[in-house]
Each structure stands twice: as structure tokens, then as C-alpha cells.
C-alpha positions as CSV (number, residue, x, y, z in Angstrom):
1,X,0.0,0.0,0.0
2,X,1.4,3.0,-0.8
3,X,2.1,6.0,2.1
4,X,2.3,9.0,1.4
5,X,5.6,11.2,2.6
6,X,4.5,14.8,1.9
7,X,8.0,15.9,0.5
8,X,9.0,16.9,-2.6
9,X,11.8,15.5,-2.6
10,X,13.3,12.3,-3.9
11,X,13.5,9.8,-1.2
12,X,16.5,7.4,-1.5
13,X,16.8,5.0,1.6
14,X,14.7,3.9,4.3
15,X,14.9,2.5,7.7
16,X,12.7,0.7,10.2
17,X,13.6,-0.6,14.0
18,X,12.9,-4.4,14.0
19,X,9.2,-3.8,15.4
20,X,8.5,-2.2,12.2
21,X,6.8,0.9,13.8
22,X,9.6,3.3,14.5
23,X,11.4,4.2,11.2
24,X,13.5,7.4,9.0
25,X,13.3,8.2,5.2
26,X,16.3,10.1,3.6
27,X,17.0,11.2,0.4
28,X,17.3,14.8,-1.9
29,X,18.0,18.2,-0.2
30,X,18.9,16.8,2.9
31,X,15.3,15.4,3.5
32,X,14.9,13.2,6.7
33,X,11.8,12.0,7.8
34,X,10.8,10.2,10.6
35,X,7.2,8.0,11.7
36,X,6.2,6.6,15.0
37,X,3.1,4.5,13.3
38,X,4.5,2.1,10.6
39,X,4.6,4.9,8.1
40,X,1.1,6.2,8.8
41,X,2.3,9.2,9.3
42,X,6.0,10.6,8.3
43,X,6.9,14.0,10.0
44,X,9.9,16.2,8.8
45,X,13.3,16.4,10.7
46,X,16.2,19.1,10.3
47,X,19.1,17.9,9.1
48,X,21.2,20.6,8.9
49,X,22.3,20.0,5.2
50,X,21.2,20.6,1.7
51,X,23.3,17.6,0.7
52,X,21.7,14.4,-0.8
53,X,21.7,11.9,1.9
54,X,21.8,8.5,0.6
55,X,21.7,6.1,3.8
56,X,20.3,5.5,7.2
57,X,21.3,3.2,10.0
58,X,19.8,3.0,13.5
59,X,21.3,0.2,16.0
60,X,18.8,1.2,18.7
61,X,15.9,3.5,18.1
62,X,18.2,6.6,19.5
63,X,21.5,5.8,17.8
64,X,22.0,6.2,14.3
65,X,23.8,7.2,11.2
66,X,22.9,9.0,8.4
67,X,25.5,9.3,5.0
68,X,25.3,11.6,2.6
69,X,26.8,13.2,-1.0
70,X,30.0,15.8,0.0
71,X,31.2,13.1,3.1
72,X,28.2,14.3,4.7
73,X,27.7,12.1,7.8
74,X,25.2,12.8,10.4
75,X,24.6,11.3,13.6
76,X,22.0,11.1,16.1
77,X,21.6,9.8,19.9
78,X,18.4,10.8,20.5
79,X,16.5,9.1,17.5
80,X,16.4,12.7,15.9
């Protein structure tokens, strides 16, 4: 079933915790997304950067990674 992101911009990798509930989207412009519900709902998160981030990692649901175009690495302990 198809969700629906509300961002223009392209959307390159995606990320779920293993409960399947908690998860990020990232992609063009520096776009990062973030649900609570499955992908119900996807709200917006700063990311600081206008670069195209390609990857997204979480090994908890606080800490993850986020890698992007111009060595752009991001990292969060909070899960935001």
C-alpha cells in the first residue's frame, strides 16, 4: 500500500527498527523523515544540510547514522 511522505523531494533509503513501527526516510536536499506508526504518518526532521543523503542506520531506536553526498555524515543519539 502506498504511504504517502508529503516531500518533494526524492526519497533514497529507508529504515525501520525491528518492530517495524519506528522508522527514517532520507534522500534529496537533505530530506529526513521520521514515523512513529509504521509509516502512517511521516513528519519532517532538520538535518542541517542541503546535501543528498543516501543512507540511514539506526542500532537502537536513539542511535543512528545517516550518510550523505559531500562526506556528509550525520549522527543522532536521541533518535532525531
Amino acid at each position: 500500500r502506498a504511504q504517502r511522505s508529503r516531500t518533494v523531494h526524492e526519497i533514497a533509503a529507508a529504515y525501520f527498527t525491528p518492530g517495524g513501527q519506528r522508522g527514517w526516510a532520507v534522500g534529496g536536499h537533505g530530506t529526513i523523515l521520521r514515523t512513529d506508526d509504521g509509516g502512517e504518518i511521516w513528519r519532517p526532521q532538520r538535518s542541517g544540510t542541503t546535501d543528498y543523503l543516501y543512507r540511514v542506520s539506526f542500532e537502537d531506536d536513539f542511535t543512528g547514522w545517516i550518510v550523505g553526498g559531500e562526506s556528509t555524515v550525520l549522527r543522532t543519539t536521541n533518535g532525531g
